[in-house]
PyMOL Python script that loads the backbone (N, CA, C, O; Angstrom):
from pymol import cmd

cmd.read_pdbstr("""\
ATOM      1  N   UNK A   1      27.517  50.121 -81.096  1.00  0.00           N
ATOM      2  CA  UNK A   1      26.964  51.449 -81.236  1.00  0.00           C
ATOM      3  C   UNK A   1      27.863  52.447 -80.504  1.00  0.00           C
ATOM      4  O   UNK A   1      28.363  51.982 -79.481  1.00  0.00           O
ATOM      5  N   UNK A   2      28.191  53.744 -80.800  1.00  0.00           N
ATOM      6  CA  UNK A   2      29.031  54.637 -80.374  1.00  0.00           C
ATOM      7  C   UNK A   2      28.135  55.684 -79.552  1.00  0.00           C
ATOM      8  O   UNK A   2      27.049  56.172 -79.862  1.00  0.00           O
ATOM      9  N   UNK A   3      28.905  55.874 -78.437  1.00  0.00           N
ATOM     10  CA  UNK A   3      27.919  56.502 -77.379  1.00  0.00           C
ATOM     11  C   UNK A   3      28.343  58.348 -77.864  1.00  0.00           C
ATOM     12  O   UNK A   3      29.335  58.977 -78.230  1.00  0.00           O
ATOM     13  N   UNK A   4      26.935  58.603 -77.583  1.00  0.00           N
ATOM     14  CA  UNK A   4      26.981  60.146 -77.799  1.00  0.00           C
ATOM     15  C   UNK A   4      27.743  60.949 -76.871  1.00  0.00           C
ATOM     16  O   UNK A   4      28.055  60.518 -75.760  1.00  0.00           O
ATOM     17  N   UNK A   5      28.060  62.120 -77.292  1.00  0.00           N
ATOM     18  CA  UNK A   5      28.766  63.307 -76.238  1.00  0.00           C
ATOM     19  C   UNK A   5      28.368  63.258 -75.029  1.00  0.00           C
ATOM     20  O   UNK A   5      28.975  62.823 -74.050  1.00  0.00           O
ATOM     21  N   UNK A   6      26.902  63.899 -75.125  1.00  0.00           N
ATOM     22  CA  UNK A   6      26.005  64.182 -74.490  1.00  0.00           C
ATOM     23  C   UNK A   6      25.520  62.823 -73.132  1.00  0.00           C
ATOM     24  O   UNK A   6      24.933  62.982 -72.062  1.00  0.00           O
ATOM     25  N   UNK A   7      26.022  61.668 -73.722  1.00  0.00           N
ATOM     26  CA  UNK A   7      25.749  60.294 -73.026  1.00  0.00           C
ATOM     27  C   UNK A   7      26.943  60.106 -72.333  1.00  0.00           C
ATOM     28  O   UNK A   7      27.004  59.370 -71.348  1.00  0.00           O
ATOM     29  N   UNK A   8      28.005  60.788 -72.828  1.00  0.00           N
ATOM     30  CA  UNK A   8      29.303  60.170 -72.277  1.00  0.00           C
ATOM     31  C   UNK A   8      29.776  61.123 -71.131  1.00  0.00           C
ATOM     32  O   UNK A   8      30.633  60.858 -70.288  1.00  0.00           O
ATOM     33  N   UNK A   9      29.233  62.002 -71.224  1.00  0.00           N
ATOM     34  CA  UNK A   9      29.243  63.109 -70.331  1.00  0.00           C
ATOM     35  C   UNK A   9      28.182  62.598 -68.663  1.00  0.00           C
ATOM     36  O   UNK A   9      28.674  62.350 -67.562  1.00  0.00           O
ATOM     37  N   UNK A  10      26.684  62.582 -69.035  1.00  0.00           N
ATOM     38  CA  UNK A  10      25.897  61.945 -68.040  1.00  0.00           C
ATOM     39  C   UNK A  10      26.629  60.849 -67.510  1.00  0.00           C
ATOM     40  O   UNK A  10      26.823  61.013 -66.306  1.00  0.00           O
ATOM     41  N   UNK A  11      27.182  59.633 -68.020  1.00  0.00           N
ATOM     42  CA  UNK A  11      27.636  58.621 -67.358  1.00  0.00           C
ATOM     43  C   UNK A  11      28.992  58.746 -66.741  1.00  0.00           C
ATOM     44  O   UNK A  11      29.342  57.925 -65.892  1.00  0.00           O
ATOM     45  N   UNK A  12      29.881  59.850 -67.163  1.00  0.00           N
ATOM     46  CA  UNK A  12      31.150  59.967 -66.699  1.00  0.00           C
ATOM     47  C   UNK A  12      30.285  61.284 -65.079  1.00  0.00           C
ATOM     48  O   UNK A  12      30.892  61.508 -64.032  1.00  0.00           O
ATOM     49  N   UNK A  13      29.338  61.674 -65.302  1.00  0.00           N
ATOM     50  CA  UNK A  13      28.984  62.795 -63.940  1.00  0.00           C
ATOM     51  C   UNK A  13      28.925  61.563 -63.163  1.00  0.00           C
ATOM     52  O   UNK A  13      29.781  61.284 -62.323  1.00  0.00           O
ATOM     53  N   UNK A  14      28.019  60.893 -63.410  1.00  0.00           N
ATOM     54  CA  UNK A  14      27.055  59.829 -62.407  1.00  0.00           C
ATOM     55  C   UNK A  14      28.052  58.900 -61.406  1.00  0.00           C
ATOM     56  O   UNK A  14      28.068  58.685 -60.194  1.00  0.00           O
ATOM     57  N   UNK A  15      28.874  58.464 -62.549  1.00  0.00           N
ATOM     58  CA  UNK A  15      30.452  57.261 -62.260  1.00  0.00           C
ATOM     59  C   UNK A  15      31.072  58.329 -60.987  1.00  0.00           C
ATOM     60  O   UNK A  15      31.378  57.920 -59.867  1.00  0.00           O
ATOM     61  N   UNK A  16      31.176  59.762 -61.438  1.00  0.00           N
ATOM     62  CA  UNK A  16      32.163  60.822 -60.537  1.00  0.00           C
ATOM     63  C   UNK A  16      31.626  60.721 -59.383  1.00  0.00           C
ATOM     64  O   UNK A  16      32.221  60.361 -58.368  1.00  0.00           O
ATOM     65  N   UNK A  17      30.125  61.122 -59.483  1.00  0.00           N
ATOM     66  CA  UNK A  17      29.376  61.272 -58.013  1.00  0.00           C
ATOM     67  C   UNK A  17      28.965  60.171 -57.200  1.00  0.00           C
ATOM     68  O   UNK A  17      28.245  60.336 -56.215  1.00  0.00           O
ATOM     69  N   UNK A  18      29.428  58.952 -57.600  1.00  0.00           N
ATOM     70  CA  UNK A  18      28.838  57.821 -57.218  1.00  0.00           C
ATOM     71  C   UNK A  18      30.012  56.811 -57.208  1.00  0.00           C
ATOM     72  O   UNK A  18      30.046  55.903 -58.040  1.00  0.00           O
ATOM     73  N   UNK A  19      30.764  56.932 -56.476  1.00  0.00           N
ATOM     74  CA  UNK A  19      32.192  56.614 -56.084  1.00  0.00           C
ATOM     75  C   UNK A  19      31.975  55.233 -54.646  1.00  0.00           C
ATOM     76  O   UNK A  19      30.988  54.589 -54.290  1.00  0.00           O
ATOM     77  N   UNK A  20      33.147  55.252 -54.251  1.00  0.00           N
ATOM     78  CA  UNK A  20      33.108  53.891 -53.209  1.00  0.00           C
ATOM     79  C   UNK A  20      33.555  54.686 -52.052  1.00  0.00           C
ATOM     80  O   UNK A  20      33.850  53.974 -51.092  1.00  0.00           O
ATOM     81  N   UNK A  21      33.698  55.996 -51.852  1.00  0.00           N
ATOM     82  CA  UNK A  21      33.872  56.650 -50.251  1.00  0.00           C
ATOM     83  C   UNK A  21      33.260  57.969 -50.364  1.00  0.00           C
ATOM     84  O   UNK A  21      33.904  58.488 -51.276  1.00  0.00           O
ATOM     85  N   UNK A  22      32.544  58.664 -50.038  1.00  0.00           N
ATOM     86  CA  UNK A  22      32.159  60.444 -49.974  1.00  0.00           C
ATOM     87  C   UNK A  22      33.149  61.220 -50.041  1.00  0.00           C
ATOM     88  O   UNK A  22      32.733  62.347 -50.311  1.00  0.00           O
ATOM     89  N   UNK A  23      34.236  61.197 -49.936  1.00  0.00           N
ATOM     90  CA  UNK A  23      34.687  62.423 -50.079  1.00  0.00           C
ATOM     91  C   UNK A  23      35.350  62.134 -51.746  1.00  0.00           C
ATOM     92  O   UNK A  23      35.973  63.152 -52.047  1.00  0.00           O
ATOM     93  N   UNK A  24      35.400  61.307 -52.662  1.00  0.00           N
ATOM     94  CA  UNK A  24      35.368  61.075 -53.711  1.00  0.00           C
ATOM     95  C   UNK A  24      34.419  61.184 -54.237  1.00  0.00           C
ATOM     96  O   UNK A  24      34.524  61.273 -55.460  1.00  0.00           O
ATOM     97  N   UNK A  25      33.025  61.237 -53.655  1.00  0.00           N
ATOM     98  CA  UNK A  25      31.632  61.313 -54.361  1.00  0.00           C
ATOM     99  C   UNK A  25      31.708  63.152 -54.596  1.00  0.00           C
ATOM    100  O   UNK A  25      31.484  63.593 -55.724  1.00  0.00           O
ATOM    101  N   UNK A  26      32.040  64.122 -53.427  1.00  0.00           N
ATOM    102  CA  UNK A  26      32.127  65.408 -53.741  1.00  0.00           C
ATOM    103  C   UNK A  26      33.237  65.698 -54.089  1.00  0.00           C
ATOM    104  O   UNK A  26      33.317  66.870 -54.458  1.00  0.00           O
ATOM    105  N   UNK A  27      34.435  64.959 -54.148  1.00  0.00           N
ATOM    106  CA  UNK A  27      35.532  66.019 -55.325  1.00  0.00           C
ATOM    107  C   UNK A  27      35.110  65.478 -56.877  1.00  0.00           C
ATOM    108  O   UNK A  27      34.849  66.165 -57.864  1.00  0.00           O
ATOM    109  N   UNK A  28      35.137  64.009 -56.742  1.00  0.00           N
ATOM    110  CA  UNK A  28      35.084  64.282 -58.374  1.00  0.00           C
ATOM    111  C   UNK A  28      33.735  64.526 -59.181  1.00  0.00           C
ATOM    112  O   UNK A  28      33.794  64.763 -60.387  1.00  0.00           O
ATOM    113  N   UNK A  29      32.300  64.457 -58.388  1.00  0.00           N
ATOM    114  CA  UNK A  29      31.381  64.566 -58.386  1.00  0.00           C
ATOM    115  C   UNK A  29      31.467  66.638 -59.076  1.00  0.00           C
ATOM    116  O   UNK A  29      31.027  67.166 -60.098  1.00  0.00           O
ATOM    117  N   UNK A  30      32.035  67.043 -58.202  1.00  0.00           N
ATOM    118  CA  UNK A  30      31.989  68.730 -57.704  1.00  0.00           C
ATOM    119  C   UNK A  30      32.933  68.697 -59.315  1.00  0.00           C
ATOM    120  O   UNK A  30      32.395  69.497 -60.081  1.00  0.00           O
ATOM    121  N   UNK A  31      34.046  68.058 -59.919  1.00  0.00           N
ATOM    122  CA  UNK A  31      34.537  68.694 -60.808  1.00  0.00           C
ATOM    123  C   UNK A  31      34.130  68.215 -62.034  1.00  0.00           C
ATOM    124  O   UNK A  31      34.505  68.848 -63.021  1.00  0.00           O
ATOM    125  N   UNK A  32      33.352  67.105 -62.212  1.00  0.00           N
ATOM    126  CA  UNK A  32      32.610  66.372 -63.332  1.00  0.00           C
ATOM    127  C   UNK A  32      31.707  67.500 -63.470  1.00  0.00           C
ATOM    128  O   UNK A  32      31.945  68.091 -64.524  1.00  0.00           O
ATOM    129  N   UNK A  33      30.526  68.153 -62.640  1.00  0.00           N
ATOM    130  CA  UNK A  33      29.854  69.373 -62.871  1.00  0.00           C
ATOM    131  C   UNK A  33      30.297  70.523 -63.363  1.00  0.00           C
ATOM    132  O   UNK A  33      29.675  71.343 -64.039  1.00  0.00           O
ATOM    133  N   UNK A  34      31.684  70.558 -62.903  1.00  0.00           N
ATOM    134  CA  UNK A  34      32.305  72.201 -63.755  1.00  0.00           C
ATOM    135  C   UNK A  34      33.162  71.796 -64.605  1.00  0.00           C
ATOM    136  O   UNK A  34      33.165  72.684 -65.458  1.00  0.00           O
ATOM    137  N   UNK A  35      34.228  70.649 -65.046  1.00  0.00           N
ATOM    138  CA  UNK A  35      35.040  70.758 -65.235  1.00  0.00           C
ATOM    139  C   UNK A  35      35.346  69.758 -66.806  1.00  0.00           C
ATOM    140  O   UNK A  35      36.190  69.776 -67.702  1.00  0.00           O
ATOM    141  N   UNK A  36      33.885  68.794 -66.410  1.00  0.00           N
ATOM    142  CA  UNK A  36      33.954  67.684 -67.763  1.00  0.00           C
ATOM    143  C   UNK A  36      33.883  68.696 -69.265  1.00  0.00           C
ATOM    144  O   UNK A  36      34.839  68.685 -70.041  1.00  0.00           O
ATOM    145  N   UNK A  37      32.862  69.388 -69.489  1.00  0.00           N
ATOM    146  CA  UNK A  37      32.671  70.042 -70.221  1.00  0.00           C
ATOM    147  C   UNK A  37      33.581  70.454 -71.164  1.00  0.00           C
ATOM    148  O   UNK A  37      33.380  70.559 -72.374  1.00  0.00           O
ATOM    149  N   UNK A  38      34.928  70.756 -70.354  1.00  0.00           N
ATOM    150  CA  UNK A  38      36.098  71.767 -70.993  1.00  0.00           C
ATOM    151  C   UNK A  38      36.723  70.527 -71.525  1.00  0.00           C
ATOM    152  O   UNK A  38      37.203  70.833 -72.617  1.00  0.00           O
ATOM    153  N   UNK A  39      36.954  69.218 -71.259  1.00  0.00           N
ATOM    154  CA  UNK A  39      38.175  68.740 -71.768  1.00  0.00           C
ATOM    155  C   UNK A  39      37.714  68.420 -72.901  1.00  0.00           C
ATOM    156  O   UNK A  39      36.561  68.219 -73.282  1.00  0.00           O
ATOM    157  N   UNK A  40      39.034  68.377 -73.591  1.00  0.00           N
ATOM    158  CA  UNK A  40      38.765  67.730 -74.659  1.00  0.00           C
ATOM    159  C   UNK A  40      38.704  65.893 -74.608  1.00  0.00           C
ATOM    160  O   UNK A  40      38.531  65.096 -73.686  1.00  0.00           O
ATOM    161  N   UNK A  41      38.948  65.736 -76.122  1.00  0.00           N
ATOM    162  CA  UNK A  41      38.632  63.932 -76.472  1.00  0.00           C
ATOM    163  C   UNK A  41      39.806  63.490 -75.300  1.00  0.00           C
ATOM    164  O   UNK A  41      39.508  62.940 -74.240  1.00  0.00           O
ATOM    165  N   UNK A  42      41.081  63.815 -75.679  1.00  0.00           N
ATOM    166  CA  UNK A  42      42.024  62.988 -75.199  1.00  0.00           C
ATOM    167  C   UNK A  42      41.970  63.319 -73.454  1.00  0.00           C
ATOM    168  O   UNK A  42      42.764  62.516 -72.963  1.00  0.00           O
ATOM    169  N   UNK A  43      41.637  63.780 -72.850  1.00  0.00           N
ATOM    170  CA  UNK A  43      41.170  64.311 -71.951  1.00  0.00           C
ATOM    171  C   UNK A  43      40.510  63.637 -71.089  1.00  0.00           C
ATOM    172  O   UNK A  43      40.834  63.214 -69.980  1.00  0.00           O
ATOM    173  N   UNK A  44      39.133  63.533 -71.938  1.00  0.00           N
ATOM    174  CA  UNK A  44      38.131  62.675 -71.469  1.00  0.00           C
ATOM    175  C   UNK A  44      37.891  61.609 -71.746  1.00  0.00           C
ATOM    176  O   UNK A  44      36.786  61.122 -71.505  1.00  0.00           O
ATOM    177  N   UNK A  45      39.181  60.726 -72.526  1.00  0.00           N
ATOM    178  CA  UNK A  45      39.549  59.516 -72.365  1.00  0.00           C
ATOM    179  C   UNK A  45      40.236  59.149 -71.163  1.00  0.00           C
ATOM    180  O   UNK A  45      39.949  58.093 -70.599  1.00  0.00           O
ATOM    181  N   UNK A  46      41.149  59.948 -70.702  1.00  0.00           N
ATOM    182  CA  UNK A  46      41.892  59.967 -69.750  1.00  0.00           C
ATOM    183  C   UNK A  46      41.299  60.040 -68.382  1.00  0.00           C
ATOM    184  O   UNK A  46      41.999  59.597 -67.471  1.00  0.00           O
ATOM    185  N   UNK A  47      40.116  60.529 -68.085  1.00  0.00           N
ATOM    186  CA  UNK A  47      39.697  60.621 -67.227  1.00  0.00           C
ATOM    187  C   UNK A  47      38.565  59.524 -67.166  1.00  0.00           C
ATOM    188  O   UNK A  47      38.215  59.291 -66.009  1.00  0.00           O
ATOM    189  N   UNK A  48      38.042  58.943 -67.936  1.00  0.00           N
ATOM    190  CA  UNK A  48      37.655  57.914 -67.962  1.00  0.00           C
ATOM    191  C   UNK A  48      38.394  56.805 -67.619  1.00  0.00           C
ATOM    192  O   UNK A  48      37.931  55.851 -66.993  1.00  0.00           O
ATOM    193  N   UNK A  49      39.548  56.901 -68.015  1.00  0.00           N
ATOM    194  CA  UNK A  49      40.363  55.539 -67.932  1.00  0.00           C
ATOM    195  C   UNK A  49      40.498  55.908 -65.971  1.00  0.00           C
ATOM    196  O   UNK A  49      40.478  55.001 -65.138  1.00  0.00           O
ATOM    197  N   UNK A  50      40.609  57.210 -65.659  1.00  0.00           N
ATOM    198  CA  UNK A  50      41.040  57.460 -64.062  1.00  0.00           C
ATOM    199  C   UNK A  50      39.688  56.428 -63.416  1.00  0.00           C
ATOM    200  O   UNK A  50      39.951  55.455 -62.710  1.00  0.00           O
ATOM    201  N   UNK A  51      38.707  56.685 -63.659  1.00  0.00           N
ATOM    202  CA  UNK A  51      37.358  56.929 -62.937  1.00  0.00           C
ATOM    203  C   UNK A  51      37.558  54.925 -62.820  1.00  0.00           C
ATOM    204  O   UNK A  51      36.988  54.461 -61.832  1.00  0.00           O
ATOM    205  N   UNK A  52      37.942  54.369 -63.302  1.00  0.00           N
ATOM    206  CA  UNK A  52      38.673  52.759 -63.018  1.00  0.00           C
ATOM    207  C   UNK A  52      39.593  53.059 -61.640  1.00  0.00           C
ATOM    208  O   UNK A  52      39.358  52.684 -60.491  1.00  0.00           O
ATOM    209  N   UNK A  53      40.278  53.547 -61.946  1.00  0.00           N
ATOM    210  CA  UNK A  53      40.989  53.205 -60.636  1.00  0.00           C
ATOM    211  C   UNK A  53      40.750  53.169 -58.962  1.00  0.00           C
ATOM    212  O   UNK A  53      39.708  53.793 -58.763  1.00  0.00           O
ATOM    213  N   UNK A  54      41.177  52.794 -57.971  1.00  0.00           N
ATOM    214  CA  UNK A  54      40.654  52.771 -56.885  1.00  0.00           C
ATOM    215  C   UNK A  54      40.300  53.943 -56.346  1.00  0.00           C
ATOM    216  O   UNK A  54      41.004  54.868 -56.751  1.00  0.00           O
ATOM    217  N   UNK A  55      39.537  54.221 -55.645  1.00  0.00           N
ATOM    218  CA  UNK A  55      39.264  55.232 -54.645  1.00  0.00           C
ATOM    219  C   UNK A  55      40.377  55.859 -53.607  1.00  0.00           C
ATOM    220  O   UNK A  55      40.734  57.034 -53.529  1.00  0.00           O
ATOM    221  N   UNK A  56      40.709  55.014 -53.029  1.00  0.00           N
ATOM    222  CA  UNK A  56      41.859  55.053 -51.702  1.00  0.00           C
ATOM    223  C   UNK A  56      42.989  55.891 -52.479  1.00  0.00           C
ATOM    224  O   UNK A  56      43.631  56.872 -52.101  1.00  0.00           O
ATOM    225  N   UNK A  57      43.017  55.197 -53.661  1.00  0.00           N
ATOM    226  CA  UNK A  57      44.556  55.566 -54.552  1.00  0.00           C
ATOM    227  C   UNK A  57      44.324  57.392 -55.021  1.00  0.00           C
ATOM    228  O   UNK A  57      45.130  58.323 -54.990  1.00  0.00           O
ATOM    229  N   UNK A  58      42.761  57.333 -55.467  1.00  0.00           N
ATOM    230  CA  UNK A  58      42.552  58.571 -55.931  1.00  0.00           C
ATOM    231  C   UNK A  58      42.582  60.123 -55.156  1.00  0.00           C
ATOM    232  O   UNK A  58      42.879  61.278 -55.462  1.00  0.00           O
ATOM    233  N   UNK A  59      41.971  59.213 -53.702  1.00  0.00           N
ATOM    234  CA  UNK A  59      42.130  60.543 -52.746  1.00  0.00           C
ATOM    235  C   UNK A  59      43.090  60.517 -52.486  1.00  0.00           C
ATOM    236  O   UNK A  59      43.272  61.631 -51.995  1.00  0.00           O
ATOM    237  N   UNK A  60      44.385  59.759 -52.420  1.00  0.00           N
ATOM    238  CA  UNK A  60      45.666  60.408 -51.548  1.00  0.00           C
ATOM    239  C   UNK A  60      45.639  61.289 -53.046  1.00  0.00           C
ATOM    240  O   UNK A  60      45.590  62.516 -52.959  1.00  0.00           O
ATOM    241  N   UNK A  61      45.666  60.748 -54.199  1.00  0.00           N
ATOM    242  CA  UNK A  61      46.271  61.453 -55.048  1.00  0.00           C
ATOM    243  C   UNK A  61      45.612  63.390 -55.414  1.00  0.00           C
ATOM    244  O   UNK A  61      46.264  64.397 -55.693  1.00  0.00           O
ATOM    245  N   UNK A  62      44.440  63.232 -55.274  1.00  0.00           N
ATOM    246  CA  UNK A  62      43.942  64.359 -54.976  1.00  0.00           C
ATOM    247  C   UNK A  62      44.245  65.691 -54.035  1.00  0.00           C
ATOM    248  O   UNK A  62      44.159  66.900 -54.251  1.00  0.00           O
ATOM    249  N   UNK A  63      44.635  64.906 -52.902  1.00  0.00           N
ATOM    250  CA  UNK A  63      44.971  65.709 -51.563  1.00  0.00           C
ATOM    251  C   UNK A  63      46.373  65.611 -51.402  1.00  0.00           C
ATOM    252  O   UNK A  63      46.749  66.002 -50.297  1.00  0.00           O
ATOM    253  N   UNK A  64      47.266  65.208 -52.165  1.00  0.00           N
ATOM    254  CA  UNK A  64      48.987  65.076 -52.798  1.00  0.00           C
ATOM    255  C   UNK A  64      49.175  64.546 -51.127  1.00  0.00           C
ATOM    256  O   UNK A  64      49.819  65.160 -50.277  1.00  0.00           O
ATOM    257  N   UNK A  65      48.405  63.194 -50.908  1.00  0.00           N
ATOM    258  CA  UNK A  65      49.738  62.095 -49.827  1.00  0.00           C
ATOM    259  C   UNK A  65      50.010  61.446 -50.735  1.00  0.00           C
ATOM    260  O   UNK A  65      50.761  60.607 -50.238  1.00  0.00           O
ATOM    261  N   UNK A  66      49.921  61.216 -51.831  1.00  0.00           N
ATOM    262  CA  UNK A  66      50.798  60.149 -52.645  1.00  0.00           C
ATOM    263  C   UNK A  66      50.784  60.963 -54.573  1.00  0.00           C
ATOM    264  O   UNK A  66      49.848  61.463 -55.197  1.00  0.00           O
ATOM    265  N   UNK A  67      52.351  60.743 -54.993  1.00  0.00           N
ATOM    266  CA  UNK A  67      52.330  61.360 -56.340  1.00  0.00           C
ATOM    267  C   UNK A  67      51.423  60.347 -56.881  1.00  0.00           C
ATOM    268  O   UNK A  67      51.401  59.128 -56.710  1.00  0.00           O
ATOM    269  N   UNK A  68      50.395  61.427 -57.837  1.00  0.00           N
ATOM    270  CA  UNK A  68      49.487  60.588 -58.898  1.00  0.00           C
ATOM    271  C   UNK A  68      50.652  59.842 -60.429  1.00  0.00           C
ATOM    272  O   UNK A  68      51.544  60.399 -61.069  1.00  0.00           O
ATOM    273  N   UNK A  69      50.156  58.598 -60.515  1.00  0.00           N
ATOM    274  CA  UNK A  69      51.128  58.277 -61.827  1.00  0.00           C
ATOM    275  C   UNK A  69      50.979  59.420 -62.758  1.00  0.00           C
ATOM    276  O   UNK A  69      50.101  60.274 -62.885  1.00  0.00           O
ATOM    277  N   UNK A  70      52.493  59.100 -63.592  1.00  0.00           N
ATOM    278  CA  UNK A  70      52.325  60.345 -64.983  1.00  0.00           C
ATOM    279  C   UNK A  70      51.284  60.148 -65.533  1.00  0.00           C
ATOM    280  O   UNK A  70      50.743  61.250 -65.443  1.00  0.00           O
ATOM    281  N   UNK A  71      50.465  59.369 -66.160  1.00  0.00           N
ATOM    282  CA  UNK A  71      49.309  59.386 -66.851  1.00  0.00           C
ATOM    283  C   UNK A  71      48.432  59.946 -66.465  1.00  0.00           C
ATOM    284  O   UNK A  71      47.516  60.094 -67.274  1.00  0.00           O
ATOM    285  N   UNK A  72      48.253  60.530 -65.089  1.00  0.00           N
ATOM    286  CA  UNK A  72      47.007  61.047 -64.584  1.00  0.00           C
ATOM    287  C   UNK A  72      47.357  62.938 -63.668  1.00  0.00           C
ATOM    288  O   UNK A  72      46.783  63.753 -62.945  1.00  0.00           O
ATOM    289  N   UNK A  73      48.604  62.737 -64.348  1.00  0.00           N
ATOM    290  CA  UNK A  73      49.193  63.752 -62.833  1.00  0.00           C
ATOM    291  C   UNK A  73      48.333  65.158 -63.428  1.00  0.00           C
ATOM    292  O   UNK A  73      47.442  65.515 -62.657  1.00  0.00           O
ATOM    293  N   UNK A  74      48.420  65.664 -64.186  1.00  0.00           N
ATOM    294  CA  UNK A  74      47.668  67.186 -65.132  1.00  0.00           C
ATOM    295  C   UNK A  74      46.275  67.059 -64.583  1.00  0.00           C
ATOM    296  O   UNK A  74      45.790  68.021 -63.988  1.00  0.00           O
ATOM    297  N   UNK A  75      45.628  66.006 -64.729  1.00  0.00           N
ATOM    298  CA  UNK A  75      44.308  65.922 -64.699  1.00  0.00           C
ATOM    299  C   UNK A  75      43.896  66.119 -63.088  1.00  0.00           C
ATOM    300  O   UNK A  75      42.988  66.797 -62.606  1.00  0.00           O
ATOM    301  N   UNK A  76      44.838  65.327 -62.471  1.00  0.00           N
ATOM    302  CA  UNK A  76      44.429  65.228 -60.946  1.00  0.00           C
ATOM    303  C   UNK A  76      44.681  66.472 -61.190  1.00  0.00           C
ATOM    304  O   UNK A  76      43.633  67.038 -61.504  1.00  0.00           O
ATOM    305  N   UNK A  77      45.534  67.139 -61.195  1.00  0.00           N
ATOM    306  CA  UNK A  77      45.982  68.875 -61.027  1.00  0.00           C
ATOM    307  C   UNK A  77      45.107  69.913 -61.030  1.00  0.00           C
ATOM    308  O   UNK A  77      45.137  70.939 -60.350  1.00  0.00           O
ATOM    309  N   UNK A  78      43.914  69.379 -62.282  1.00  0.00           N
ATOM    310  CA  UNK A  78      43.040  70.428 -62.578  1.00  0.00           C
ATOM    311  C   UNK A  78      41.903  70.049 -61.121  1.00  0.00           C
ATOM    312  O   UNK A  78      41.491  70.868 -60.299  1.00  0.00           O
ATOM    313  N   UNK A  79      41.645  68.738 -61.166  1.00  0.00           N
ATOM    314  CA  UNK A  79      40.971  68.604 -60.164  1.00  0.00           C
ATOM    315  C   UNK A  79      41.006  68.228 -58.558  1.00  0.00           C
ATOM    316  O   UNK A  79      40.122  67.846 -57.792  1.00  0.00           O
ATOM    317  N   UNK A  80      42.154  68.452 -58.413  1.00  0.00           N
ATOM    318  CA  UNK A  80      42.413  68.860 -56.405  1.00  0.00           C
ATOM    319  C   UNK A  80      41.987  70.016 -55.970  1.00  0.00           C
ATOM    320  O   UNK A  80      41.979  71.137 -56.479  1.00  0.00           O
ATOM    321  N   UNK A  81      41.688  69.666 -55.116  1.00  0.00           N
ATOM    322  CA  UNK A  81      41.248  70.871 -53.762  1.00  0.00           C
ATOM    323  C   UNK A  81      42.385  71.550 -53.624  1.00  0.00           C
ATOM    324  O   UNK A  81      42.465  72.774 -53.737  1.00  0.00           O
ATOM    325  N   UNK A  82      43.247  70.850 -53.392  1.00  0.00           N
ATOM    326  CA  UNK A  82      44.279  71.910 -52.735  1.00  0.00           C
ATOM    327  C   UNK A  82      45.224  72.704 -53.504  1.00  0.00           C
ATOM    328  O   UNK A  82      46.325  73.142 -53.170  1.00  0.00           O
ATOM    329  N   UNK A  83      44.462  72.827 -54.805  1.00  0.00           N
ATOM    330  CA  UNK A  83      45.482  73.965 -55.936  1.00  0.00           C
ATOM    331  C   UNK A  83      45.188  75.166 -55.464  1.00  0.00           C
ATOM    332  O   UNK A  83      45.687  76.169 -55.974  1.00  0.00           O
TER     333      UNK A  83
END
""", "prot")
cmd.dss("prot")
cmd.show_as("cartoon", "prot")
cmd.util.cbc("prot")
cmd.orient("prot")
């Protein structure tokens, strides 16, 4: 069965806000609320495929102590703090 917009959206907020350290629960939590909306498909494949990866890996990459891989670098972009 193919999951709805509307479903893929709730479970990609929930996955954001409900992370394996807090300060990953409020960044990607904080940009799943403003920010899921806008992307598009390929987008929000992409950020799905992120929301797999580790935590540890995600906040350096967020807070630029470590370059995010090319596959993810735009996206982290839209969603760091420190733009």
């Amino acid at each position: 069965m193919t999951e709805t917009v509307e479903n893929r959206l709730k479970r990609m907020k929930m996955r954001s806000s409900r992370r394996g350290i807090k300060e990953m629960d409020l960044i990607l939590g904080a940009f799943a609320v403003e920010g899921l909306a806008k992307l598009n498909d390929a987008d929000l494949d992409l950020y799905d495929a992120m929301l797999e990866e580790n935590d540890h890996d995600l906040y350096q990459w967020v807070t630029g102590q470590a370059p995010a891989p090319d596959q993810f670098s735009g996206l982290i972009a839209m969603i760091s703090p420190t733009k």
